[in-house]
DSSP file (Angstrom, degrees, kcal/mol; ACC not computed):
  #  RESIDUE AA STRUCTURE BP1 BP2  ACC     N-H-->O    O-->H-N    N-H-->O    O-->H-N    TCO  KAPPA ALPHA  PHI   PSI    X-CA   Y-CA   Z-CA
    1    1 A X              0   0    0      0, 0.0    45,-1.2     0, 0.0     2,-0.6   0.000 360.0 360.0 360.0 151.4  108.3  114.9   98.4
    2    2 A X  E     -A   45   0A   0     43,-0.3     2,-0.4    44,-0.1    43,-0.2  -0.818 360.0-165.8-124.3 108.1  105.7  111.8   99.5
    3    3 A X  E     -A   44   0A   0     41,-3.4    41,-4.3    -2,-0.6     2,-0.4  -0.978  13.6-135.6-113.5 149.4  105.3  111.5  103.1
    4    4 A X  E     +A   43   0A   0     -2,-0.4    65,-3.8    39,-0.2     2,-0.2  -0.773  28.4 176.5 -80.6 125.1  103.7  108.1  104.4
    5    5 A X  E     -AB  42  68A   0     37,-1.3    37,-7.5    -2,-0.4     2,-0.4  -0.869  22.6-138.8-129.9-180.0  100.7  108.2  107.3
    6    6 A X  E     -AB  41  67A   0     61,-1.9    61,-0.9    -2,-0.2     2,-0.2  -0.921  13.2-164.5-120.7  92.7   98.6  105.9  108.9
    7    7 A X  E     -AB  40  66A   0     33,-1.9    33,-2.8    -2,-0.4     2,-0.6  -0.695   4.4-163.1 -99.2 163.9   95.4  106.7  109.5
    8    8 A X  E     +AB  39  65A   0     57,-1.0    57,-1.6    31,-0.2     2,-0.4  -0.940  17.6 155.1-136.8 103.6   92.9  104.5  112.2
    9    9 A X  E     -AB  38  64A   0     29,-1.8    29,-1.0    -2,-0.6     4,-0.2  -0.985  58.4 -63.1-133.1 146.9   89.3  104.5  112.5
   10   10 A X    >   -     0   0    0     53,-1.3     3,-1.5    -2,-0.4    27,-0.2   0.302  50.5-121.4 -26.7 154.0   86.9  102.6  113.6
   11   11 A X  T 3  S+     0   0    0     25,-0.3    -1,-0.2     1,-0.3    26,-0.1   0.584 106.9  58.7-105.1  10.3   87.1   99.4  111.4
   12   12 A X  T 3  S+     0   0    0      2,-0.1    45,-0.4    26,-0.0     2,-0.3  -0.232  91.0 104.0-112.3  45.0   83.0   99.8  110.1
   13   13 A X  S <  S-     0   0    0     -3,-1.5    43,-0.2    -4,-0.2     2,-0.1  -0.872  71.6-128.9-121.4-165.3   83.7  103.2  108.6
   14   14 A X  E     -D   55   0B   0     41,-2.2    41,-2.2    -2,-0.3     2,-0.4  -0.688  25.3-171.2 -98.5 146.9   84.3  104.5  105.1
   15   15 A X  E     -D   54   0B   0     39,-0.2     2,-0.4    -2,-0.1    39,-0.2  -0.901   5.1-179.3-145.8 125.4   87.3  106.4  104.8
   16   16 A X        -     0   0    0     37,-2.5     2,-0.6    -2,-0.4    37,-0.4  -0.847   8.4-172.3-119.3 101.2   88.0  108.3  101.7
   17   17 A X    >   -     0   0    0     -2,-0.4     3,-3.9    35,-0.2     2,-0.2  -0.725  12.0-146.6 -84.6 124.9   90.8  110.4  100.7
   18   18 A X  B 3  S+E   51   0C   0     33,-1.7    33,-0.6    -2,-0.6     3,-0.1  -0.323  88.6   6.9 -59.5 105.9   91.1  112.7   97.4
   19   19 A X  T 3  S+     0   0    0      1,-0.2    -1,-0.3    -2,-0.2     2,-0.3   0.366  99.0 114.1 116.6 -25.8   93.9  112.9   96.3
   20   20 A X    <   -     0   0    0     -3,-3.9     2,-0.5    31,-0.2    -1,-0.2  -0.759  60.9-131.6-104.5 136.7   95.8  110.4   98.4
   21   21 A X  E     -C   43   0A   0     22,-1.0    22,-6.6    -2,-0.3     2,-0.2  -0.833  30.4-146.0-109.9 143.8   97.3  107.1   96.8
   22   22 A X  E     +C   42   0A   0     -2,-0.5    20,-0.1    20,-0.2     3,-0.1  -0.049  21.1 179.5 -69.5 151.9   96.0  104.2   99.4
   23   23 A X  E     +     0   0A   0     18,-0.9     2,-0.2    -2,-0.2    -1,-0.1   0.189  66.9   5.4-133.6 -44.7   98.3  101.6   99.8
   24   24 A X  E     -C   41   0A   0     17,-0.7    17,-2.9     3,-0.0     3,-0.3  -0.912  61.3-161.6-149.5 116.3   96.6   99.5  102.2
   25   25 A X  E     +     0   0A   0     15,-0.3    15,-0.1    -2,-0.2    14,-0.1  -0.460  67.0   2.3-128.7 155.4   92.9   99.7  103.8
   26   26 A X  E     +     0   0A   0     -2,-0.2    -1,-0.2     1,-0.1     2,-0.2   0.674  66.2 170.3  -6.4  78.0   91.6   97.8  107.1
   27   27 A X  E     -C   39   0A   0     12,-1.6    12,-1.5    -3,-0.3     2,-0.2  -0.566  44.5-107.9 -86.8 161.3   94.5   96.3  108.2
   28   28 A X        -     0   0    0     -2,-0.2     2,-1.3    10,-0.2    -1,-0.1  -0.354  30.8-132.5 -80.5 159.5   93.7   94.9  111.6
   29   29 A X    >   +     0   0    0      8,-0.4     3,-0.7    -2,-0.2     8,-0.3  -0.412  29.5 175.1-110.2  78.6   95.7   97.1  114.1
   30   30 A X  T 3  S+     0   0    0     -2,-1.3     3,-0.3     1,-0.2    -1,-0.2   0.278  73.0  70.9 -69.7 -12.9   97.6   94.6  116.6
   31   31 A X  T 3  S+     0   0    0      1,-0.3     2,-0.5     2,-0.1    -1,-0.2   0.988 114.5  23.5 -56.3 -69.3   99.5   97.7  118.4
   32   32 A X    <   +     0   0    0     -3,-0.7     5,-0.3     1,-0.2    -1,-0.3  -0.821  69.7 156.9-124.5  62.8   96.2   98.9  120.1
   33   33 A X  S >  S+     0   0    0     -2,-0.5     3,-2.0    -3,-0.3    -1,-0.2   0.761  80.7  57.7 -37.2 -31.5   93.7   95.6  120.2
   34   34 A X  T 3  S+     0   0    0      1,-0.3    -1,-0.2     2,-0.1    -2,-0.0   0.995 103.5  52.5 -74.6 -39.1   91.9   97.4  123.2
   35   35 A X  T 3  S-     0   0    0     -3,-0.3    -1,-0.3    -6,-0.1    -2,-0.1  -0.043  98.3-139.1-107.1  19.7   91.0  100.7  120.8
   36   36 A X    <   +     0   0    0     -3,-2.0   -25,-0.3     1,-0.1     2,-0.2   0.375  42.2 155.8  50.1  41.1   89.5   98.7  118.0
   37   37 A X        -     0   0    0     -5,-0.3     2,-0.5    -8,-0.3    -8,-0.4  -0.883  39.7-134.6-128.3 143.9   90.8  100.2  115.2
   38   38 A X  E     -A    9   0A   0    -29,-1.0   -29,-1.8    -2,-0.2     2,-0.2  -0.904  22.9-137.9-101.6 134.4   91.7   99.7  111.3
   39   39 A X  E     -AC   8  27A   0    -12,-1.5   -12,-1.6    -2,-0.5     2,-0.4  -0.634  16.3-168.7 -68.3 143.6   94.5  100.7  110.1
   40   40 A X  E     -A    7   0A   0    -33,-2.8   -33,-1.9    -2,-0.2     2,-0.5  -0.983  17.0-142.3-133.0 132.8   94.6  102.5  106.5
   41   41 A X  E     -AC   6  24A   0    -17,-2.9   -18,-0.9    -2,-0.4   -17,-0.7  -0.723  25.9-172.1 -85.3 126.3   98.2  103.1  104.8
   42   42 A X  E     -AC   5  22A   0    -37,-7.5   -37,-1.3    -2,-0.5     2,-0.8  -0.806  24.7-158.6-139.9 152.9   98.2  106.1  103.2
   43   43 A X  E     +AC   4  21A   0    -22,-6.6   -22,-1.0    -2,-0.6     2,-0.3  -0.808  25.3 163.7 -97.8 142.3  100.8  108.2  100.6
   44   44 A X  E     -A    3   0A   0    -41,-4.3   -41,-3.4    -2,-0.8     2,-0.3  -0.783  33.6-121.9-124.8-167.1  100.3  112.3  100.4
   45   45 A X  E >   -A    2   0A   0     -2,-0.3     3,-2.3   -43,-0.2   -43,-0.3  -0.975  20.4-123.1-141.3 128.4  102.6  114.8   99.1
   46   46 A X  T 3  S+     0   0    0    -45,-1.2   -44,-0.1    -2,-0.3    -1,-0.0   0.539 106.5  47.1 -57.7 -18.3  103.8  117.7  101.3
   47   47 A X  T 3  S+     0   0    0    -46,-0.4    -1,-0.3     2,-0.0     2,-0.2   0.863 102.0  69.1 -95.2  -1.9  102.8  120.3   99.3
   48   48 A X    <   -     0   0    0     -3,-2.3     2,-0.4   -29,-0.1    -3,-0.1  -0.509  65.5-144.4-118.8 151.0   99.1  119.2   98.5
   49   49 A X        -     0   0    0     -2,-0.2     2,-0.2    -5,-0.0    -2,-0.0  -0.899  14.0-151.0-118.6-178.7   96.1  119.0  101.0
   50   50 A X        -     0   0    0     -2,-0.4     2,-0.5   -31,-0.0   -31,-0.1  -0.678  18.2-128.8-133.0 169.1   93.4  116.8  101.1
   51   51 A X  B     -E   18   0C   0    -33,-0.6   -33,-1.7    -2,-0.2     2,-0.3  -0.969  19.7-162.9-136.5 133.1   90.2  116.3  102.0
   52   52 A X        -     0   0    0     -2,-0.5     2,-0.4   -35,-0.1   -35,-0.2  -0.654  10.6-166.7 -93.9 159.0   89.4  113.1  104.3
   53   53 A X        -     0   0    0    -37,-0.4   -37,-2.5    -2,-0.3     2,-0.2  -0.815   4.6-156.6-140.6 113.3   85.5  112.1  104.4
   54   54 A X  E     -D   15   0B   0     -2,-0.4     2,-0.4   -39,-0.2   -39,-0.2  -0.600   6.2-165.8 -69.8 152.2   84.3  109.7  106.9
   55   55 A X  E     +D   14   0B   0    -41,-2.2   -41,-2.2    -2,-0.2     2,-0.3  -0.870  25.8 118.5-143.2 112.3   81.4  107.8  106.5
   56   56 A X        -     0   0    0     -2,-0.4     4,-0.2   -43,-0.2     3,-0.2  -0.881  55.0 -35.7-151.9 175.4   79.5  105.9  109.0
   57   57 A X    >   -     0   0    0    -45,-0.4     3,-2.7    -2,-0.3    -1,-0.2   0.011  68.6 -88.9 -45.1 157.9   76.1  105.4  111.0
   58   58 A X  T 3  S+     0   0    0      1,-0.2    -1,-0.1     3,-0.0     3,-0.1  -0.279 116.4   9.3 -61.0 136.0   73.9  108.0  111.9
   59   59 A X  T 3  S+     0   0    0     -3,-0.2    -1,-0.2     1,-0.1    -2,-0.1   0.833  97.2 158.0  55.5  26.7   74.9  109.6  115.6
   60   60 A X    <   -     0   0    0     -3,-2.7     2,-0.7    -4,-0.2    -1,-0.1  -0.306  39.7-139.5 -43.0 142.5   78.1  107.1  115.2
   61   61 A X        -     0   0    0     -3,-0.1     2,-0.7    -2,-0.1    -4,-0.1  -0.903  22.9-163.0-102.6 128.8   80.8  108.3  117.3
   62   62 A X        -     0   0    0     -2,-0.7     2,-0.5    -6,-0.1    -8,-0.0  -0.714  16.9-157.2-116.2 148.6   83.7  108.0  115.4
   63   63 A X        -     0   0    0     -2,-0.7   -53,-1.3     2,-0.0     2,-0.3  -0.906  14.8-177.6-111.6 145.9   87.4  107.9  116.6
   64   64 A X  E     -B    9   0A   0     -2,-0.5     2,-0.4   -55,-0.2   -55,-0.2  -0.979   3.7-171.5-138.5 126.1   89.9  108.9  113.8
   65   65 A X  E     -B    8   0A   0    -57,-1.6   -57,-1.0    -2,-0.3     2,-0.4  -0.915   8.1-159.0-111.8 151.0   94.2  108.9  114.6
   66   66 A X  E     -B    7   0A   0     -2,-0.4     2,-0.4   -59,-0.2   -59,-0.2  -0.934  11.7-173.4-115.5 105.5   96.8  110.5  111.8
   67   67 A X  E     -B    6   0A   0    -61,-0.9   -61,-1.9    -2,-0.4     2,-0.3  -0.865  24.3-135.6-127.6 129.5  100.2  108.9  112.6
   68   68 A X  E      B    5   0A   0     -2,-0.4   -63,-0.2   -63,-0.2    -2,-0.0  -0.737 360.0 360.0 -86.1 139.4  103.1  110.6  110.3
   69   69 A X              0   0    0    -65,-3.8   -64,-0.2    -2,-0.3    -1,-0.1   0.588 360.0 360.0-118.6 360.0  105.1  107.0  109.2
């Protein structure tokens, strides 16, 4: 079974998942304007995990949300 998420991070980092088919990658995120976030559409499949890698400046702070869609 394919579940859909959303994931949101900051909209100058890299966000790579293995495994995961993509659908859609910095969309601007118009819910939450104040929190400055990209949205990334993503498909998995319930039985598999995955491995996310962020990628950003050195002593970034980075904010990451996982929204089941």
């Amino acid at each position: 079974m394919e579940r859909k998420n959303g994931f949101a991070v900051n909209p100058d980092v890299k966000i790579t998942i293995k495994g995961a088919d993509i659908n859609g990658q910095y969309i601007t995120n118009k819910y939450c304007l104040e929190q400055n976030l990209a949205l990334h559409h993503v498909n998995t499949h319930e039985w598999g995990s995955y491995l996310v890698e962020l990628q950003g400046k050195p002593n970034q702070l980075i904010s990451l949300r996982i929204v089941k869609e």
